[in-house]
C-alpha positions as CSV (number, residue, x, y, z in Angstrom):
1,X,73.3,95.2,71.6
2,X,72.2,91.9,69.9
3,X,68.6,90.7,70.9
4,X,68.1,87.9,73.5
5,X,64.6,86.9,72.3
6,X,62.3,86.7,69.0
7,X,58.8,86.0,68.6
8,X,58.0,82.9,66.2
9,X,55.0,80.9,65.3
10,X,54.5,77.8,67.5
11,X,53.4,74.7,65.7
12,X,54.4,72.3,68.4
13,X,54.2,72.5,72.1
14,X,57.0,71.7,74.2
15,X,59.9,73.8,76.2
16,X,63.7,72.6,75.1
17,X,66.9,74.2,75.0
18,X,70.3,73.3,73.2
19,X,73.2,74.5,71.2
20,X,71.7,76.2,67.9
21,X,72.9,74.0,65.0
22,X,72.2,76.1,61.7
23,X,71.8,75.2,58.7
24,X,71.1,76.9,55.1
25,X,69.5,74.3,53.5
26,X,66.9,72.3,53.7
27,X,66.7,69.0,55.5
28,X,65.2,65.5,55.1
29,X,64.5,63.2,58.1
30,X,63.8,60.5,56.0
31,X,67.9,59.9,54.4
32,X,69.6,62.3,55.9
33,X,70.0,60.9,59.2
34,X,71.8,58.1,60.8
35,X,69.2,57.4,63.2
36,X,71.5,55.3,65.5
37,X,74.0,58.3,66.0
38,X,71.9,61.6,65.1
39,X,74.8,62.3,62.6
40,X,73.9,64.7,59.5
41,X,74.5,61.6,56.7
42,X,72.9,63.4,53.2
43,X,75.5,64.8,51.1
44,X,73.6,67.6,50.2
45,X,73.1,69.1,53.6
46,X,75.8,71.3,54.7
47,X,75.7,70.1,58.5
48,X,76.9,66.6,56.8
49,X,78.9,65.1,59.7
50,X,77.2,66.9,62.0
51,X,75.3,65.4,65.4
52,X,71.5,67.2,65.6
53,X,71.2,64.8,69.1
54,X,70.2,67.5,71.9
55,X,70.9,70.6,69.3
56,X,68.4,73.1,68.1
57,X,68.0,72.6,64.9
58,X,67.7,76.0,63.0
59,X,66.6,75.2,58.9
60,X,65.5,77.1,56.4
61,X,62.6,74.4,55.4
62,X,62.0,70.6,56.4
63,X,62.3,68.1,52.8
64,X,59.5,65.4,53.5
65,X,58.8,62.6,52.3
66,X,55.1,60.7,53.8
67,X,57.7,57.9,56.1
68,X,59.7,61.2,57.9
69,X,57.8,61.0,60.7
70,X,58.7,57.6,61.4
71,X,62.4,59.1,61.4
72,X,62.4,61.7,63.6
73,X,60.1,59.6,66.2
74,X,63.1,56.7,65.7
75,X,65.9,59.8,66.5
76,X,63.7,59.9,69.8
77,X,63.3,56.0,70.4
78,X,67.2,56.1,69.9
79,X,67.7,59.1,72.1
80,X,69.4,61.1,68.9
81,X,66.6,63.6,67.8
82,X,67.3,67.3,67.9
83,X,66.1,69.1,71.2
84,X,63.6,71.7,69.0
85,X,63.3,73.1,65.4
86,X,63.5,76.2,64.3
87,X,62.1,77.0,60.3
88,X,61.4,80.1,58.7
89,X,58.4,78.1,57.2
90,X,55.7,75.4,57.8
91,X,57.2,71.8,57.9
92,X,55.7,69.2,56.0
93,X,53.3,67.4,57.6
94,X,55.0,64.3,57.9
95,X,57.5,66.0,59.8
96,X,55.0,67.8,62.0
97,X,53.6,64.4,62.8
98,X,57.1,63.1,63.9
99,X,57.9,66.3,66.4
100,X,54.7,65.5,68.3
101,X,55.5,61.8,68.6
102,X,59.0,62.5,69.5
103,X,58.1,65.4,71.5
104,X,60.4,67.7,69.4
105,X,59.1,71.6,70.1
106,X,58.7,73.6,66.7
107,X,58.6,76.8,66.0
108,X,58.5,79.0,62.0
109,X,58.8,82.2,60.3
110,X,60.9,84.1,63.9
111,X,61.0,87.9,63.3
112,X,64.0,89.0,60.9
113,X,66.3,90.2,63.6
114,X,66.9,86.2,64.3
115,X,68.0,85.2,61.1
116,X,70.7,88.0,61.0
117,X,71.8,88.0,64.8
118,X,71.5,83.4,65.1
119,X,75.1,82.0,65.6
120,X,75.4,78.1,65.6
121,X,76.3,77.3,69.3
122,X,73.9,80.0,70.7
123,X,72.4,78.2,73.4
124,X,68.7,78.5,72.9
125,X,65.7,78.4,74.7
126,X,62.7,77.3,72.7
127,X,58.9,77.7,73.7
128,X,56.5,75.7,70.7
129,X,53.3,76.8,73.1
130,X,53.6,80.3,72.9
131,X,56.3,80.7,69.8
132,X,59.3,82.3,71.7
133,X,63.1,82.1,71.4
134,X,65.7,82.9,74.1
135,X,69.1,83.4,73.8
136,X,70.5,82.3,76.9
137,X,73.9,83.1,79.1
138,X,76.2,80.3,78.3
């Protein structure tokens, strides 16, 4: 049976839940994303056309810049940011900066069993206090 929960690192505090949106490259707040829709606009992303407003973004790494902040606290102002973030590593700081502005919960580095058993439309529970992951009942 497929596990319901992982344990993660939390880097920012906050509870949210959303449809997992998973990605396999890396992303950047700062060109990537329309911040009027929340639409996935860099070509190199492979969630290009995509929506990250109200999803759990899952990403294998954050590409910063020292302005993404600014972005991801716009997604909020504009009611498009993602619901949480999921990395297997550290986010830049910039990024960091603009998930506790926008009140985005973030969590790195989940236990391996997550990377193998995530499906993108798993609804997902995300804890950024204590680092935890739920799978939940759709």
């Amino acid at each position: 049976m497929a596990e319901t929960s992982w344990q993660a690192r939390g880097v920012v505090r906050g509870v949210a839940d959303g449809a997992a949106l998973v990605s396999q490259t890396a992303l950047s707040f700062l060109g990537d994303l329309d911040i009027r829709s929340g639409r996935v606009v860099g070509r190199s992303s492979d969630l290009c056309g995509e929506c990250v407003a109200g999803r759990v973004l899952v990403l294998p790494a954050s590409r910063g810049s020292a302005g993404a902040w600014r972005f991801l606290y716009q997604l909020k102002m504009h009611d498009t940011h993602p619901a949480a973030l999921i990395l297997r590593e550290m986010p830049d700081p910039s990024v960091t900066q603009g998930a506790i502005l926008a009140e985005v919960p973030v969590v790195v580095a989940p236990e391996g069993t997550f990377w193998t058993n995530m499906r993108g439309g798993d609804i997902l529970r995300v804890d950024g206090s204590s680092g935890r992951i739920e799978r939940c009942q759709r």
